[in-house]
Structure formats: structure tokens, C-alpha cells
N, C-alpha and C positions, 0 to 999 in steps of 0.2 A: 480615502479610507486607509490608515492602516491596520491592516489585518492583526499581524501579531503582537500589536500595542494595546491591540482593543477587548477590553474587559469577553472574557469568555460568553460572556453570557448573552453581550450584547449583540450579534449578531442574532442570535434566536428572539429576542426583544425587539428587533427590526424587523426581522421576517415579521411576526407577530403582529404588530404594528397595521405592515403592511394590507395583511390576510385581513384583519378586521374592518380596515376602511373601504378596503375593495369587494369584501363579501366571500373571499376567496379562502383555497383549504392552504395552512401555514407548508404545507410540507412542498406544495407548489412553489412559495417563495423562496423556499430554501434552495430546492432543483436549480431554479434560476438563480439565484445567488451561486453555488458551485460550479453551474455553466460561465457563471460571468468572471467568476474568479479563476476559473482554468484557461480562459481566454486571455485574463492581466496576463499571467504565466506565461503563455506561451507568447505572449509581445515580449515577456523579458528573455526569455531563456532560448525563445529559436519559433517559428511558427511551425516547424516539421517536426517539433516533436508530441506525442502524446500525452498530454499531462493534465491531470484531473485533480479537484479539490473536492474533501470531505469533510461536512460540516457534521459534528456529530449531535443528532438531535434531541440530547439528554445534556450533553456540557456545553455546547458550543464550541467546541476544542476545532481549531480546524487542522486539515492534514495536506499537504501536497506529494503529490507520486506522480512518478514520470511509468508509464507503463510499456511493455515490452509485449510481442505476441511469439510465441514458439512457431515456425515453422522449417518447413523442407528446405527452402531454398529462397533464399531473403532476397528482396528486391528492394527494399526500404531500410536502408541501415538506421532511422531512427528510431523505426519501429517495431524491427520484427528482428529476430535472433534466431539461428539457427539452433538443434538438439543439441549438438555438441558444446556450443558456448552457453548455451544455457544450464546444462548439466555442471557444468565446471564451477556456476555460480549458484546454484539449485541443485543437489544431486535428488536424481528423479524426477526431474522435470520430462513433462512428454510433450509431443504436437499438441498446440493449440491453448497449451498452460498459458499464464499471463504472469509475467517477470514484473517488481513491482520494486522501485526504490522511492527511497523517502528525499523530501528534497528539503533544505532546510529553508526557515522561516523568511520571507521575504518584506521589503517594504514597498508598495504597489505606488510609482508615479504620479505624475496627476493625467496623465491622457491614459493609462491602463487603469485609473479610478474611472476616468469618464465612459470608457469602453464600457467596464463592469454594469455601469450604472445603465448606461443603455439597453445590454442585455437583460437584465432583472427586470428594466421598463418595458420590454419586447414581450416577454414573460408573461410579466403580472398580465397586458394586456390580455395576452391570447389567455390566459387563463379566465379574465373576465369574458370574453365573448363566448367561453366555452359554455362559462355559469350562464350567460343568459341566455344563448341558445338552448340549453338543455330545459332552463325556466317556461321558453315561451314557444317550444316548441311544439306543445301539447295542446296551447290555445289558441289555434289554426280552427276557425270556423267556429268562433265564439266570441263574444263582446269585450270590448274592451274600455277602458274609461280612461284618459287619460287630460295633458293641459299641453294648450298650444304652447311650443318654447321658440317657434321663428320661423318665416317663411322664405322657404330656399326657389328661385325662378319658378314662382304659383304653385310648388309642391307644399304642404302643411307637415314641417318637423315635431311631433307629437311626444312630451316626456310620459313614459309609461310606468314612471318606477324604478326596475331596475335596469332602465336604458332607453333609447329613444325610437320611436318608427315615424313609419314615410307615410302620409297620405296625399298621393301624386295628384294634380290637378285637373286629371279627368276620372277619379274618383273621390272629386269631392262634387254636391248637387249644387244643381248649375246654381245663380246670385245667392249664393251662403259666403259671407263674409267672417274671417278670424282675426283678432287679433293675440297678441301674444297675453297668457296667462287668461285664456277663454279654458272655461273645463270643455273636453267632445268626446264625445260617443264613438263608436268605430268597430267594424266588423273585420276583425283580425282577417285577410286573406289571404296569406303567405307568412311564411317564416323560412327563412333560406340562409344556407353557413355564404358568405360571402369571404372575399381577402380581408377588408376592411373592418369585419366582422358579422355579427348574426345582420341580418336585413329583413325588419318586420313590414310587413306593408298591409297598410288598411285599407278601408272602403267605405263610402257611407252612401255607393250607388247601386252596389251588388243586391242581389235580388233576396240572398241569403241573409241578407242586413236588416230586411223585411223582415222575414220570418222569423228570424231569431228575436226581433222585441215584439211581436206576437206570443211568441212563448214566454216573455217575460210579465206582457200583460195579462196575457190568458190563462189562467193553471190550469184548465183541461187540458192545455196544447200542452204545457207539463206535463201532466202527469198520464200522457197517450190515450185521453178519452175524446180529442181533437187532433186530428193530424191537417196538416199543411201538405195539400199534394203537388201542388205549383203555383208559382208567381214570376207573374210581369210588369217589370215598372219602366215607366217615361220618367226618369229620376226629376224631381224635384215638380212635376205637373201631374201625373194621374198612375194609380198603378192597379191591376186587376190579382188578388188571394183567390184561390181553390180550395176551400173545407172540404172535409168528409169528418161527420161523427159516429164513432161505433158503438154508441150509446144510444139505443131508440129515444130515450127523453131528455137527451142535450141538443136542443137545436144548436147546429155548428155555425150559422151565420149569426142570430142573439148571442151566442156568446162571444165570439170574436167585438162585434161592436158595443157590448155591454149597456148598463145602465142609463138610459139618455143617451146613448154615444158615446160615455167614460174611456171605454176601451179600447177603441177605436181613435180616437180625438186624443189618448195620451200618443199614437205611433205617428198620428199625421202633423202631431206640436213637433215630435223630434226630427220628423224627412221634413220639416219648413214648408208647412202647407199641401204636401203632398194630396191630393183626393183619393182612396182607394176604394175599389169596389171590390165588396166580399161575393163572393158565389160559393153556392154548392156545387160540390163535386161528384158528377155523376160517370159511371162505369160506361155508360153508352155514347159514343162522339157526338151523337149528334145533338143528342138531349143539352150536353156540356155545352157546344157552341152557343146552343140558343140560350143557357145562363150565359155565359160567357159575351153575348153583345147586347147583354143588359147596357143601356134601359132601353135599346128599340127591341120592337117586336119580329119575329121571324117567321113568315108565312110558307115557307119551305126549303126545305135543305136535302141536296142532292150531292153523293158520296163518291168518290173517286178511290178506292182503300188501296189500289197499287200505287198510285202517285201521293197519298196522303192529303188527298183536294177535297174543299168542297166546294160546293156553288151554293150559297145563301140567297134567296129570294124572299123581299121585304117590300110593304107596301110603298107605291111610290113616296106618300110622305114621310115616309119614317129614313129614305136612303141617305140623307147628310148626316141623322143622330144615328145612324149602324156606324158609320166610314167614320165620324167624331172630324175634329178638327183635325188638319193636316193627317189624316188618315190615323190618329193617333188609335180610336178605340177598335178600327178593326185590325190593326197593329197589333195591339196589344192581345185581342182575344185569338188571334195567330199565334204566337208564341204561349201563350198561356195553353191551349188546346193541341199546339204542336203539327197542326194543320195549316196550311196555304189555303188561303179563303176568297173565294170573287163573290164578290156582292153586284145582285141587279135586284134591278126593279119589278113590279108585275109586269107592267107594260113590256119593258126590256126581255122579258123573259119570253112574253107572249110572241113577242116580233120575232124572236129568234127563232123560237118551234116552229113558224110560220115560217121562214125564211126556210129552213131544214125540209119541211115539210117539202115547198116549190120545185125545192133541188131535189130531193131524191124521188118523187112525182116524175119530174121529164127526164131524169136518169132511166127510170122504167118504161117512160112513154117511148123514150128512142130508143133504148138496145132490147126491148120486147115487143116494139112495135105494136104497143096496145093500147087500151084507148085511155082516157083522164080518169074516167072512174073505176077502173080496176086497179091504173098505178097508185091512185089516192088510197082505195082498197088495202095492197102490201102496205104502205109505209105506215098506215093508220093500225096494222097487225103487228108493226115492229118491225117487218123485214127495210133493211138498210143497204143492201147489197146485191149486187147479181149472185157473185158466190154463194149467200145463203137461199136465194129463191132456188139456186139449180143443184142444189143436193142436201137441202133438207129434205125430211122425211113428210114425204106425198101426204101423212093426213096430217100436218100441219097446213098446207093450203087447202085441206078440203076442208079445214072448221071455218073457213071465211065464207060467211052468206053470200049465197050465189054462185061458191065455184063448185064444178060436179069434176070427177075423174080427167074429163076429157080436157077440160079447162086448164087443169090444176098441171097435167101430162104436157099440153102445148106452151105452157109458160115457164114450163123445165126445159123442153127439146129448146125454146127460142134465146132463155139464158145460158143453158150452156154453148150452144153456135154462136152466143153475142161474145162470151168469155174466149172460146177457139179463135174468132175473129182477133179479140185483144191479143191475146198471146202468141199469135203468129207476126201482128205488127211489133211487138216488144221484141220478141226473139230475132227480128228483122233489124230492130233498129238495133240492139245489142250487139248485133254482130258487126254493125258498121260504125258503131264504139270501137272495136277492137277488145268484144269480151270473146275467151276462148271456151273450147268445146268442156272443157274438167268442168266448169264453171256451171254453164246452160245444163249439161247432162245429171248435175249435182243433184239427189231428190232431197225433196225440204223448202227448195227455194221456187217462187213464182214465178214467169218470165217477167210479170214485173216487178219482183224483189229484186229481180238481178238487172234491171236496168236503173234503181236506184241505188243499189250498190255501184254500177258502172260510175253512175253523175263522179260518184265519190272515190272515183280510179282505183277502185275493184275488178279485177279484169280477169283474174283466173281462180283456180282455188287455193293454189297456196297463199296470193291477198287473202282470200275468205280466212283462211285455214292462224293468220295470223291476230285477225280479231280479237275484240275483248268482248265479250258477253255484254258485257253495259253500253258499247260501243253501239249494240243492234237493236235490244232491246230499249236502252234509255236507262238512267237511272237520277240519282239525285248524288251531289258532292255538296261540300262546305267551304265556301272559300267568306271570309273574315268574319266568320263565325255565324254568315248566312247560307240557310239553307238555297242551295239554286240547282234546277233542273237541265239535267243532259238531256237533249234530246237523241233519240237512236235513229238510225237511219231506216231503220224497217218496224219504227212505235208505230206508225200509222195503221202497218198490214196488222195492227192487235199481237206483234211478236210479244212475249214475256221473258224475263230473264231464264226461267229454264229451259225453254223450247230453244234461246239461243247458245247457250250451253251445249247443251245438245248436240245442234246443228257443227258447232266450229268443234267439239273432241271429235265429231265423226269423220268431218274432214281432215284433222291429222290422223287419224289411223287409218285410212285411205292412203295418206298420202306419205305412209312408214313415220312419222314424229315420233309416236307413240303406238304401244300392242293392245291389241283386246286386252289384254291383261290388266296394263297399268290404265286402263279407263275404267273399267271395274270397276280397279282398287276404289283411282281418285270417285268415283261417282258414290263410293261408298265412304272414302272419307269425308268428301260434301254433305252426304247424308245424315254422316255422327254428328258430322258438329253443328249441324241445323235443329237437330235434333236437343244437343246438349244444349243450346242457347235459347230451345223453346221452354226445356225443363229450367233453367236457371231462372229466365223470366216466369214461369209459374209459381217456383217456389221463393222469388221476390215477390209475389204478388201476393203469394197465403201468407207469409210473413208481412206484411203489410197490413193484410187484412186481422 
């Protein structure tokens, strides 16, 4: 290129040029043209010095100047000039002015052409990722259409128009097959600035991919006379939808699967035979499950709400279609329902209660010392425990047929001396654990809390006092993106996460950690924002509604 040979105008004719083929604004071109032309300069003239070109964007006239900064005390004699020498050249110049000579016309080599050119090419680029990041950055969780352009190690390179994205090979559905110049569908998942540029990534496994050509086929799910409240897919084999209509005379399940099946049979032609089962969506868990392991029947369902469990109980014949093949459909009405599900049989169910039943029968038989048909008696009243026989409230034993005062009185004195007996052999054996007195004398804890805390080398109270609340009571974590169950070291004794809360602030403030004060506090920060997260969840749900 030579610069000062070249027709004024053409330089803006180039930018121009440029800006049109790339989609991009001309005044970007031109930046980067001045960048790249101040860099020829400064290969010819010295790389320490300052020097900048200006293209003027009405002539094309360009300018070079080498520039100067005013300062106190110069450490860069190419670039900076102190008050005084700059005054001599400038009268009036102060700190911080910028000294500014003209440099005359140059003619640019052929390797500070190729530099130039580089830079403008570095340019332009990042200008285009800039355009299409900003383009596609909006249609994050919405459908896309694009044509296969080539397959990079099983990933599907997608042209979208005004640039290309990833559809990685584990979200694409399992035996779908592309070739190049196939049109595909695709559920934008991502959009992210990368080095290399924007990086779109799609999906056509994501569950989201579902429901958004639901809303494509359905205009109620448009126009929010049908809402999608969850979905679960076994990609490319069977997936389970959650309707709700708030329309009393729109049935949400007809119209999702529409005329003959129209509606329905357009979403399962595009997931490549997918099966989906629609359900309604109902506000009560348990009602949902039982849509939810459509098409077997459910003879009873029993609720766990702190662990988030149920226990589903199905005629013997129906237990292979609840479980579906390879566990798939009660898989799937787990995650779709958001509950962990055991499925048994009647029979299975029966043997069990019966099994429960045996054990806690000669649990009473031996520490009450009474006969088969009184221990049958409690367990058939619900009582499951010594604890609760020996200090529940006396007319609860008296509503059991048969028992009078005197009865009700000797199977209290005999559970709590069976409970005394326990606890002085715990307390015995804990001690010869090597658990100390802080620990036994702690209130809160059972003698046998604290020998199961021992198993788990607990030994005094500042172990206790270091606990984590979840650690005791149990909770649930998420490790790659399953839900799975901690178990607590004292879930069995029925602790709950705030009893063990409780328990471990009281043993630091016993033990100077923490003041009565800052437990307060904290008991009352826990407080708000349990508080704040129930009201958020409300009023996501009336907005919902």
C-alpha cells in the first residue's frame, strides 16, 4: 500500500468495502486501519516512539504525528517532555497537554504493508464476533434453524447465518445421523464471548428443546392459556410433559396432542421417534406421581416431605410397566415429579409391615416384659418405641381396648427402667470409647446419641461444637447433577436439621466461640431469610398462577 500515492478517497472506499462484506460499522475499519498504519510508522521511524495516524473520515486525507505527553519528570524521552521544554515549543502548555508534530508523508515497505494488513485483519475480525455476539446473544433459550456445514470429532458444526455453532455429540439424540448441507433444528443453549470468538452451543437433548416446539405447535402454550410446568426426556426413546391449563375449557392434555395426534406426532417426527407422555399437572405430589407413572396403576403412595421420598405401592402385575424398561418410566416420573420414588408390590409391601410389625412386637415383649398380645396391642396403636410408650401422655394408652389406669401406669414404670437400663449401658460403654464428661453431661444428646456420635470419633464437645448441621441431621447434595442423600449420623434418633442447629450454636456458646448475642443475631438472620425464600417462592407461584 502506498499511502500517500493513493487516491484520497480510496482508503474510505476500502474501509467501505470492507464494512459491507463483513456486516460491520465502516468507522471500525477505519480504527483499525489507523492502528495498523501507526504501527508501519513506528517499524520505520523507531518502535519507542508514539506515533498515530489519522484518516479523516469526510476526505480520506491521512495525517501522521508523533505525540509527546507533558509531564513532571520524564522517564521516557521519546514520549514524554517535561513543562519547561514543552513551554519553549508550546508557550502555555501545562501537565498533561499532549505535544503533537506533523510527520511528513511516507512510503510504507512491503513487510510494514503486511503488518498493516494483519492488524486491520485482527480488527475486522474482532469486530465481527463482536456483531455476532451481540446478534445471538439474546437467543439463548430459543430455537434455532440452521444447515449442517461439517463434522468436527462427532461434534455437528452448524451454519446459522451470521456465523456458525457447536452441536457437541452428547447433545445430539442418540442414532440421528447428519450429513453436510442437512437443514436442523436446535435449541440455542449457550452463547459465550470466547478468544476465538462468540461460541454458540446447541442442543437437541435438553429438555428445554421439548418444550419450546410445544409452544411452537401448541398456541395456547403461546399465547399462556397452557403452561409447561416440567419435563423429562430419555433423549431419543420416551419423554414424560406436565400441563396445567388455566382455562377451565381447554383441556391441557387434547390440546398438546391435538387432532388425531397432529400435535403431538409433529414434536415426536422432529426428536426422531421420541414417545412422549403428556400428563396433567397437578398442585398435590402425590396425585402428580400417580399421573406421572402413567400407564400403570397406583394402589398407594406413601410421603416422606423432609427427604422428598415416596414409597409407591402397585399391584403385583402392573410392577415391570410402573419400573418401564431399564428402569426408564420410573426414572423418568422422578425427575419429572422431583421426588426419589421406591416402587413395591402389594405383596412386598405386605411382607414388610409384617416383618415391622414381628420386630417391634418382641422389642416390647423383652424390654416390658409383657405378654404377645399387648406388645401386638402398642405397635397395632402406632407406638414404635420404648421412648414413646414411657412418656407419652397416659390417656393415649388408656384409648387402647383393654388397658385401665393400672395397666397403662406399669408399662410406663417398666419402659422407662427398660430405657434407664439402656442408658447406663451406653453411658458405660462411651466411657470406655474414650468419650469425655463436656460431652455425656451436654443436654440435648441421648446416651445413645453420643455413642453414635463416638463410632464416628466424637469424643468431646468441642468435636460436637464443630459439626455441621447437615452432618447430624442428614440432608441431600448434588453431585453430577444427581440428586443423592447424606445420611446424618443421628437421622435415625428422628433428629431434624433445626433441632441440630440448635444443638451445635449451643455448644459454641458454652464453649466461648460465639455470645448469646451473635446467636440471636444469627438465629435471626436464618430466620429472615427463610423467611424471604418462602415469600419469593409464593410469589413465583401466584405469578405463575
Amino acid at each position: 500500500m502506498m499511502a500517500h500515492a493513493a487516491n484520497k478517497l480510496e482508503l474510505l472506499q476500502i474501509a467501505d468495502a470492507v464494512a459491507r462484506e463483513k456486516l460491520i460499522d465502516p468507522g471500525l475499519v477505519i480504527e483499525a486501519m489507523e492502528e495498523s498504519l501507526g504501527k508501519a510508522a513506528r517499524s520505520r521511524y523507531g518502535a519507542e516512539y508514539d506515533i498515530r495516524a489519522h484518516i479523516d473520515r469526510r476526505s480520506g486525507e491521512l495525517t501522521m504525528t508523533r505525540v509527546r505527553t507533558v509531564v513532571e519528570e520524564v522517564e521516557n524521552t521519546f514520549t514524554e517532555v517535561t513543562v519547561a521544554e514543552a513551554q519553549a515549543e508550546k508557550p502555555g502548555a501545562e501537565l498533561g497537554d499532549e505535544l503533537t508534530d506533523a510527520l511528513p508523508p511516507m512510503d510504507f515497505g512491503r513487510i510494514a504493508a503486511q503488518s498493516a494488513k494483519q492488524v486491520i485483519l485482527q480488527k475486522v475480525r474482532e469486530a465481527e464476533r463482536d456483531r455476532q455476539y451481540e446478534e445471538f446473544k439474546d437467543r439463548k433459550g430459543t430455537i434455532i434453524n440452521g444447515l449442517v456445514r461439517r463434522m468436527e470429532y462427532g461434534n455437528v458444526i452448524v451454519d446459522v447465518g451470521a456465523g456458525e455453532a457447536v452441536l457437541r455429540r452428547d447433545q445430539v439424540i442418540p442414532r440421528e445421523a447428519f450429513r453436510n448441507g442437512d437443514r436442523i433444528r436446535c435449541y440455542v443453549r449457550d452463547v459465550r464471548r470466547e478468544p476465538r470468538g462468540p461460541q454458540i452451543f446447541l442442543s437437541r437433548t435438553a429438555p428445554e428443546f421439548m418444550a419450546e416446539l410445544f409452544k411452537m405447535e401448541v398456541p395456547e402454550i403461546y399465547d399462556g392459556v397452557i403452561e409447561i410446568r416440567a419435563v423429562a426426556r430419555d433423549p431419543g426413546s420416551r419423554a414424560k410433559i406436565a400441563v396445567i391449563s388455566y382455562d377451565g375449557g381447554v383441556d391441557p392434555v387434547g390440546a398438546c396432542v391435538g387432532m388425531r395426534g397432529s400435535r403431538v406426532q409433529a414434536v415426536v417426527s422432529e426428536l426422531n421417534g421420541e414417545k412422549i407422555d403428556i400428563i396433567p399437572w397437578n398442585d398435590d405430589a402425590a396425585t402428580f406421581l400417580v399421573n406421572a407413572l402413567q400407564p400403570a396403576e397406583v394402589a398407594k403412595v406413601v410421603m416422606d416431605e423432609d427427604a422428598a421420598r415416596m414409597e409407591v405401592v402397585v399391584p403385583d402385575e402392573q410392577l415391570s410397566l410402573a419400573i418401564g424398561r431399564r428402569g426408564q418410566n420410573v426414572r423418568l416420573a422422578s425427575q419429572l415429579t422431583g421426588w426419589d420414588i421406591d416402587i413395591m408390590t402389594e405383596a412386598q409391601e405386605s411382607e414388610r409391615r409384617q416383618a415391622e410389625f414381628a420386630q417391634r412386637s418382641k422389642l416390647f415383649m423383652a424390654a416390658l416384659d409383657a405378654d404377645e398380645m399387648v406388645a401386638q396391642l402398642l405397635v397395632s396403636e402406632g407406638f414404635t418405641s420404648l421412648e414413646e410408650v414411657a412418656y407419652v401422655e397416659i390417656d393415649e394408652l388408656l384409648t387402647i381396648d383393654g388397658f385401665d389406669e393400672d395397666t397403662a401406669n406399669e408399662l410406663q414404670t417398666r419402659a422407662r427402667e427398660a430405657l434407664e437400663l439402656i442408658n447406663r449401658a451406653a453411658v458405660k460403654k462411651a466411657r470406655e470409647q474414650g468419650v469425655e464428661d463436656s460431652l455425656l453431661e451436654f443436654e440435648g444428646l441421648t446416651p445413645q446419641m453420643i455413642l453414635k456420635l463416638s463410632a464416628d470419633g466424637i469424643k468431646n464437645l468441642e468435636d460436637f461444637a464443630q459439626c455441621a448441621d447437615w452432618e447430624l441431621a442428614g440432608g441431600f447434595s448434588v453431585e453430577n447433577g444427581k440428586r443423592v442423600k447424606d445420611v446424618g449420623l443421628l437421622e435415625e434418633f428422628d433428629m431434624d436439621i433445626e433441632e441440630a442447629r440448635d444443638l451445635v450454636m449451643t455448644a459454641r456458646v458454652l464453649l466461648g466461640w460465639i455470645t448469646p448475642e451473635e446467636l440471636v443475631a444469627q438465629q435471626a438472620a436464618a430466620a429472615a431469610e427463610a423467611d424471604a425464600r418462602a415469600a419469593e417462592a409464593d410469589a413465583e407461584e401466584e405469578a405463575g398462577a
